[in-house]
KEKE-3310 file (N, C-alpha, C; in steps of 0.2 Angstrom, whole numbers, plus 5000, padded with zeros to 4 digits):
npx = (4972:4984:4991:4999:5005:5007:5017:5013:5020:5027:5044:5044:5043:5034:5023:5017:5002:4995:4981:4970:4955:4948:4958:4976:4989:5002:5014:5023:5037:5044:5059:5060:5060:5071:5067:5057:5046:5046:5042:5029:5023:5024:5016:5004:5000:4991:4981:4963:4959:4951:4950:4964:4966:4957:4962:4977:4974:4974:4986:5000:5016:5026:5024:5019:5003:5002:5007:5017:5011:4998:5000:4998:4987:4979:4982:4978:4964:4962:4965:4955:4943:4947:4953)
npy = (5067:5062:5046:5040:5024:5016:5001:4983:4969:4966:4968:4981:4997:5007:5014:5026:5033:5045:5049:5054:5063:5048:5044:5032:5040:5044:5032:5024:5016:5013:5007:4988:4977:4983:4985:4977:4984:4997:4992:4987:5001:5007:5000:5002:5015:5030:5018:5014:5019:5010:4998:4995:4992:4981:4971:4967:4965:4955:4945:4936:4937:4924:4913:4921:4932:4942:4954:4967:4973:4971:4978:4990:4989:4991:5004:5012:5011:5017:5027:5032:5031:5042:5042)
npz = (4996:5007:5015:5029:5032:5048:5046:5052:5056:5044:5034:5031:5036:5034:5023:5012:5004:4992:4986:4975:4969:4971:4963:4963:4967:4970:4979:4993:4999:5019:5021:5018:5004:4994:4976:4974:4981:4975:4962:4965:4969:4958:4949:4955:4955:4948:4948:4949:4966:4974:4968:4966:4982:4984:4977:4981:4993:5008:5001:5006:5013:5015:5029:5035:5041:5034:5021:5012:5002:5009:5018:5011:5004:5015:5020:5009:5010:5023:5018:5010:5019:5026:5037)
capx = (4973:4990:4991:5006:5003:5014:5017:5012:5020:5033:5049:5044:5042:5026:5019:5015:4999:4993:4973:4965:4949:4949:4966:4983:4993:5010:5014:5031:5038:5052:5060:5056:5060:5069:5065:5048:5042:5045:5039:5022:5021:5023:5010:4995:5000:4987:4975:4959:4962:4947:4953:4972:4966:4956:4968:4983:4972:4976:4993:5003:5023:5028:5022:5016:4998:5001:5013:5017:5006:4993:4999:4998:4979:4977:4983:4972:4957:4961:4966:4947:4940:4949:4957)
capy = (5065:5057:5044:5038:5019:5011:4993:4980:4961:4966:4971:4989:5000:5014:5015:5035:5034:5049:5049:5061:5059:5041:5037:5035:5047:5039:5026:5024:5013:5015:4998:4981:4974:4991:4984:4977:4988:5000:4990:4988:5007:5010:4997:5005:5023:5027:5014:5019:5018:5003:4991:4993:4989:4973:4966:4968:4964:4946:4944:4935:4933:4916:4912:4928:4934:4950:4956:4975:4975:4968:4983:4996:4991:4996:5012:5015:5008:5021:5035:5031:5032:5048:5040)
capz = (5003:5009:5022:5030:5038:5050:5044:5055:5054:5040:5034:5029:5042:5034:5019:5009:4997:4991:4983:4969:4965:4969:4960:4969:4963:4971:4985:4994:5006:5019:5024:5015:4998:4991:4972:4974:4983:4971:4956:4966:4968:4948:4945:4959:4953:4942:4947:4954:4972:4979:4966:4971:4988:4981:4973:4987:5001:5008:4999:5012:5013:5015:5035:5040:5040:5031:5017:5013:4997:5011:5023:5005:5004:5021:5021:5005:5011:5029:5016:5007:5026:5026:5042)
cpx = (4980:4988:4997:5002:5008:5013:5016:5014:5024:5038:5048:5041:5034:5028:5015:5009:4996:4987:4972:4960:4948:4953:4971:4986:5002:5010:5021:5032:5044:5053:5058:5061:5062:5065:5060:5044:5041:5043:5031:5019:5021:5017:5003:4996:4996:4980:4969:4959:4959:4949:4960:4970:4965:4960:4975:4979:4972:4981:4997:5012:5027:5022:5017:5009:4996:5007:5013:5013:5000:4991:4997:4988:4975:4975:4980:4966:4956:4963:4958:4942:4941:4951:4963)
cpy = (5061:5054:5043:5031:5016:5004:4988:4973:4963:4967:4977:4991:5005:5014:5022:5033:5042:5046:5051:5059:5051:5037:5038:5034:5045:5035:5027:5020:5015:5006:4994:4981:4980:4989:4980:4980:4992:4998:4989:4993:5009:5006:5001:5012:5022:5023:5017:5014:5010:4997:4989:4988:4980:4969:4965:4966:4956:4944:4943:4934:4928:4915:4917:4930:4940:4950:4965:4977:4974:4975:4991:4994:4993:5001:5015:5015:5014:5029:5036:5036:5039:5048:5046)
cpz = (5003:5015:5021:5035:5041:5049:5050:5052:5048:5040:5033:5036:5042:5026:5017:5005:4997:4984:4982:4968:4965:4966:4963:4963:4962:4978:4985:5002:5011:5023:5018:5008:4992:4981:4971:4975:4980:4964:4959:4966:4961:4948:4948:4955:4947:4939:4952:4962:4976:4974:4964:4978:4986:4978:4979:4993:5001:5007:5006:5010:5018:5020:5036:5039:5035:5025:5015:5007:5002:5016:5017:5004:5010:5022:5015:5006:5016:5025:5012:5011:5026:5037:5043)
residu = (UNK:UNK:UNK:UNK:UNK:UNK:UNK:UNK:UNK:UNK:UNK:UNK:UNK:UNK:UNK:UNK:UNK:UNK:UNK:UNK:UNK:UNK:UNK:UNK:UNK:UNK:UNK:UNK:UNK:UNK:UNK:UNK:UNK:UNK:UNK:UNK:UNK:UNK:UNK:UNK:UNK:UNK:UNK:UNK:UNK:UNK:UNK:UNK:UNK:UNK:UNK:UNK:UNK:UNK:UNK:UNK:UNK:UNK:UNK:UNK:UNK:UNK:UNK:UNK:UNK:UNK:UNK:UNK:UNK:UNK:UNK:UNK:UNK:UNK:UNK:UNK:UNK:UNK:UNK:UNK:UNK:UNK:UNK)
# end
């Protein structure tokens, strides 16, 4: 399953995850933090997919309610749902 989410309240604009069997496979942002983002994607790839979410969900940057690891468990959680 691939989703695509569109980010809400960040600098990135959508978030790619693809899910196999319960593990994401690769992730990719467009927009935001190009060298974070991509070190966040190597880390979840690999991991099984509901305890990427858990862990990423909540994560705020600075002020803001949300961060894009926050909006990357999202788009896991609605590619799970098979949203």
């Amino acid at each position: 399953m691939i989703k695509t989410h569109k980010c809400k309240g960040t600098c990135s604009k959508s978030v790619t995850v693809e899910i196999s069997d319960g593990v994401i496979k690769s992730a990719q942002f467009v927009g935001g933090c190009d060298g974070n983002l991509k070190g966040v994607c190597a880390l979840v790839t690999g991991m099984d997919a509901e305890q990427a979410a858990q862990r990423l969900e909540g994560i705020r940057c600075g002020f803001k309610n949300t961060s894009c690891p926050d909006q990357l468990s999202i788009a896991i959680r609605e590619a799970l749902r098979g949203e």
